[in-house]
C-alpha positions as MATLAB code, in Angstrom:
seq = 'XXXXXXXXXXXXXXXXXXXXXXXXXXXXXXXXXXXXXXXXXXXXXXXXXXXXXXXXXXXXXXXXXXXXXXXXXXXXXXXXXXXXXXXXXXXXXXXXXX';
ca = [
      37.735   -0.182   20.950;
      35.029    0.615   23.249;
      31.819   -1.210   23.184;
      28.518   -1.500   24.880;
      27.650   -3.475   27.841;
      24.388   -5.755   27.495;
      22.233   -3.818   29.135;
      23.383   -0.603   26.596;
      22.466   -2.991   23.595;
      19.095   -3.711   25.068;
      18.306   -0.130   25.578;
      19.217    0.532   21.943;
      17.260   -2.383   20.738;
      14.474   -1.414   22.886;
      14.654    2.097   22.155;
      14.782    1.192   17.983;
      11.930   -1.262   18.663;
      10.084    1.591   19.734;
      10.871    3.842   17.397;
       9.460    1.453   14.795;
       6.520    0.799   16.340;
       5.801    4.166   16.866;
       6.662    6.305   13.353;
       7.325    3.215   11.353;
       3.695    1.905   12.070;
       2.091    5.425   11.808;
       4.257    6.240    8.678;
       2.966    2.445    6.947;
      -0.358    2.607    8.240;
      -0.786    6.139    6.890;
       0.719    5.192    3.175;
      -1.782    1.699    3.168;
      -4.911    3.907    3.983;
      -4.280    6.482    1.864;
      -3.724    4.176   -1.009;
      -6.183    1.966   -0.291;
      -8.701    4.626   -0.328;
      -7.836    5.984   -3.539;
      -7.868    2.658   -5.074;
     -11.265    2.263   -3.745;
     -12.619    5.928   -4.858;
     -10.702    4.515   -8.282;
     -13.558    1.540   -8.586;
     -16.379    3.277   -7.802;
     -16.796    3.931   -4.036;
     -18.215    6.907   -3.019;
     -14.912    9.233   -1.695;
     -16.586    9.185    2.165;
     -17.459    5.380    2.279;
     -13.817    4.752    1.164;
     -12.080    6.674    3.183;
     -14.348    5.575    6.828;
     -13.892    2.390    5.916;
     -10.186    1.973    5.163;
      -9.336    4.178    8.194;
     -11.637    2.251   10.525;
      -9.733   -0.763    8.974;
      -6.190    1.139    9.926;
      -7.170    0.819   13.622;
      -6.111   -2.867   13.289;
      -3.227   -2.761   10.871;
      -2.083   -0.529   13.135;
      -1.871   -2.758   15.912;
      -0.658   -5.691   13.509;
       2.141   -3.807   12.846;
       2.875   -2.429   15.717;
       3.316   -5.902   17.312;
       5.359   -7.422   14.861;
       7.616   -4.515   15.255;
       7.955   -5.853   18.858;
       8.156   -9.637   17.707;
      11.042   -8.872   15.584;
      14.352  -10.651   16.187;
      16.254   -6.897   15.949;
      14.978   -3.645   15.358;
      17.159   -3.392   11.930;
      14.954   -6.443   10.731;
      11.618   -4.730   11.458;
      12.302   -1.590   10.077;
      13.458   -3.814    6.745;
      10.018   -5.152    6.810;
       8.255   -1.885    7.370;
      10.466   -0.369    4.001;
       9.364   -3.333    2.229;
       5.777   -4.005    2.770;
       5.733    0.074    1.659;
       7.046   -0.012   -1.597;
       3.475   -2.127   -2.633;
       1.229    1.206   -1.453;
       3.827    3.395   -2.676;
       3.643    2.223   -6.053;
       0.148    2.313   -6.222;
      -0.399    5.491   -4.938;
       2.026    6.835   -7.349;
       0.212    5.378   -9.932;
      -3.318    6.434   -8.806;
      -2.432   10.147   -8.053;
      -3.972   12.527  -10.499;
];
């Protein structure tokens, strides 16, 4: 059985790292603002005010994410994370779509 070196692991762990903290991020930050600003249209907020402020909001749940991504133990951990703290949005934006 072949297997890889250390430094081959850390590429791959590196490389899945940044693959999380790239499209996973984007991909979760996109899904939160999007549902967040049709919950808010949903209360009462005027469509424009909802949408500026939940995507000037994004900016730093962007970042937040994108950190943890790096502060995860393993990349298979993060991405477990991501999948999870998406179902929440998900849900709601499948219940708020018209």
């Amino acid at each position: 059985m072949i297997g890889f070196s250390s430094v081959a692991r850390a590429r791959w762990a590196n490389a899945g790292r940044i693959t999380a903290c790239t499209l996973g991020a984007y991909g979760l930050t996109a899904l939160v603002t999007a549902a967040l600003s049709r919950l808010l249209v949903r209360l009462g907020t005027d469509a424009v005010e909802a949408v500026t402020g939940v995507t000037l909001a994004s900016f730093a749940l962007f970042a937040v994410i994108a950190m943890s991504a790096f502060h995860a133990h393993n990349p298979a951990r993060a991405w477990r994370v991501m999948i999870l703290l998406a179902l929440p949005p998900a849900m709601l934006l499948l219940m708020l779509s018209e």
